[in-house]
N, C-alpha and C positions, 0 to 999 in steps of 0.2 A: 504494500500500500504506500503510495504516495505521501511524503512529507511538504509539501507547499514553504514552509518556513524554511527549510533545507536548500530546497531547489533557489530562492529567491536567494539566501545565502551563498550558494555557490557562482549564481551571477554575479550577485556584488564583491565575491572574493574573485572573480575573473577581472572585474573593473579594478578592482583594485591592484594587481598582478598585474595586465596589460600596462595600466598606467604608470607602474612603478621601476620594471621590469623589461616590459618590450613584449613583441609577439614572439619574439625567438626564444624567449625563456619560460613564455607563459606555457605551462603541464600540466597535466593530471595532478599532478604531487603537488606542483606548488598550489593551484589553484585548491586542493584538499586540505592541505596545511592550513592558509590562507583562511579557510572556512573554519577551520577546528574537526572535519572527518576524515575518512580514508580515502583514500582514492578510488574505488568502488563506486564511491556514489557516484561520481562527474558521467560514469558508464551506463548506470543504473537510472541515471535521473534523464541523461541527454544520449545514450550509445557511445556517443564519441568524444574526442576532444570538437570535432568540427560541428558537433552538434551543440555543445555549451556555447561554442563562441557564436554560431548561427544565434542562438536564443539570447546573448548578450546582446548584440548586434538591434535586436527586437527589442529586447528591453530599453536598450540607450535612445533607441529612436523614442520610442513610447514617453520615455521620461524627460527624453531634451525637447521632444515638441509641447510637451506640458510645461516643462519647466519657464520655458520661452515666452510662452503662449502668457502664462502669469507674471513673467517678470516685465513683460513689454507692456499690460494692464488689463490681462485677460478680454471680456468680451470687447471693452473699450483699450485694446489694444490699436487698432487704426485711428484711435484721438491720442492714444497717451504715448505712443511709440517714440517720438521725437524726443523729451524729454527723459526718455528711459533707455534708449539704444546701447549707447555707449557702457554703461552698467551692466547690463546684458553681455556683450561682447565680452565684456570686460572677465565677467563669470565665466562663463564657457570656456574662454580662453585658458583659464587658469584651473579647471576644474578636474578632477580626475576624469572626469566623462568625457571630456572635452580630451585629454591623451589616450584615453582607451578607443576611443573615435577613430583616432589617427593609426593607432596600432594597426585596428584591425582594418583599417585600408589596406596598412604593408603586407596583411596576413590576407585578405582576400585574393591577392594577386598566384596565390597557391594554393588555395583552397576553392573548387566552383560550388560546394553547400554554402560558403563564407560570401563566393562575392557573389551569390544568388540574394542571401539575406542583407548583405550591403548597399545593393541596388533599390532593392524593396525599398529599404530604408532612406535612402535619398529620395527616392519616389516621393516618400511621405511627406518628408521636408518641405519639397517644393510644394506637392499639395499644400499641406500650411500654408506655404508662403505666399501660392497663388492668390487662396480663399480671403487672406489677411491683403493682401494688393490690389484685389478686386472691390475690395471695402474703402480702400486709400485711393485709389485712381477714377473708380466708381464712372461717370460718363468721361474720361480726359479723352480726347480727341488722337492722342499719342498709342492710343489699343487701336484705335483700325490701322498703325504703323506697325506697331508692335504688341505682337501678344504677351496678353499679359503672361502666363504663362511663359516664356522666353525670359519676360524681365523676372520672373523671382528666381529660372535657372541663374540666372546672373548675380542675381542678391547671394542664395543659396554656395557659389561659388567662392563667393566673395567671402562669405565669411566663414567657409571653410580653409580658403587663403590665409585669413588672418589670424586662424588657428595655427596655421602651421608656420611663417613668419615667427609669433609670440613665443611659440614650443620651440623654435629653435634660434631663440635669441635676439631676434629681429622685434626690437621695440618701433609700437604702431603709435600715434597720436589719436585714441580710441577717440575723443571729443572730437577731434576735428574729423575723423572719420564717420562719424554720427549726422555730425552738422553737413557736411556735403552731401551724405544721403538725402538729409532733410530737404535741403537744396533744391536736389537734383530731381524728388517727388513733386518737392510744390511747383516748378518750373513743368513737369510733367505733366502735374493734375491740376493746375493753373489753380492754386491754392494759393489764397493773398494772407492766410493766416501766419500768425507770429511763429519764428523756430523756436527752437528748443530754447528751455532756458538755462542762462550759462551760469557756471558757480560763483558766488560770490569770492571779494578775494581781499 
């Protein structure tokens, strides 16, 4: 019989292992240790190593589009987003979720269960991204140019670019990367509203 509490542990000991560790190091054993069980389980709960990390894969999308989705301002994320981007980034960027992301890019490239559920997962993303663009662009005249859809690939891009830039050293100007977003929507969605508000100093 299935442990549920187990299974979700052994994901979050995967995340934590990818991210700490790398996809080359990430195992049965460590990912077991990591949990506090035997190695057994990762087999018993997922068949494979490639099956955990498939389901990791599923869980980080599930949780980073949630997480996202509330940090930007949930349903009134298409009003409060400018104001909140840069913060956001700023998270993810720095976030174990955010390096175990990255990993398991390096680990899809050798595994096709891995870059079956990686793909899924970017799907999702943009889905978000789109739903959340078509709320912000709503009639702009710039969709019968450009699909919306296209532009959140491009968002979606971006700020998995800036994941990997931060992971490996490359300091971003996250505010100023926010504020030209902002820009670049309202110029877009011919939006004469105020941007984002800047910190005080």
């Amino acid at each position: 019989m299935f442990n549920d509490g187990l299974r979700v542990r052994l994901i979050d000991a995967a995340v934590s292992v990818l991210a700490r560790d790398g996809f080359a190091r990430t195992s049965a054993r460590a990912v077991a240790e990591e949990a506090g069980t035997v190695n057994g389980s990762v087999f018993y709960y997922f068949g494979s190593m490639d099956g955990l990390l498939a389901a990791t894969a599923n869980a980080l999308a599930d949780r980073g589009i949630a997480r996202i989705r509330d940090g930007l301002g949930g349903a009134d994320a298409h009003i409060q987003w400018r104001d909140r981007l840069s913060s956001v980034l700023r998270a993810e960027a720095h976030s174990d979720d955010g390096h175990a992301v990255m990993e398991l890019f390096v680990g899809a490239r050798t595994s096709p269960a891995l870059a079956a559920e990686v793909r899924a997962a970017i799907d999702r993303a943009v889905d978000y991204a789109t739903s959340e663009l078509n709320l912000v662009l709503q009639s702009s005249p710039i969709t019968q140019l450009i699909p919306v859809s296209l532009i959140a690939e491009l968002a979606a891009a971006t700020i998995l670019g800036i994941e990997i830039f931060q992971q490996n050293g490359r300091d971003i100007d996250l505010e100023h990367v926010a504020s030209v977003l902002d820009q670049g929507i309202r110029l877009i969605s011919g939006s004469a509203g105020p941007g984002p508000s800047q910190p005080s100093t």
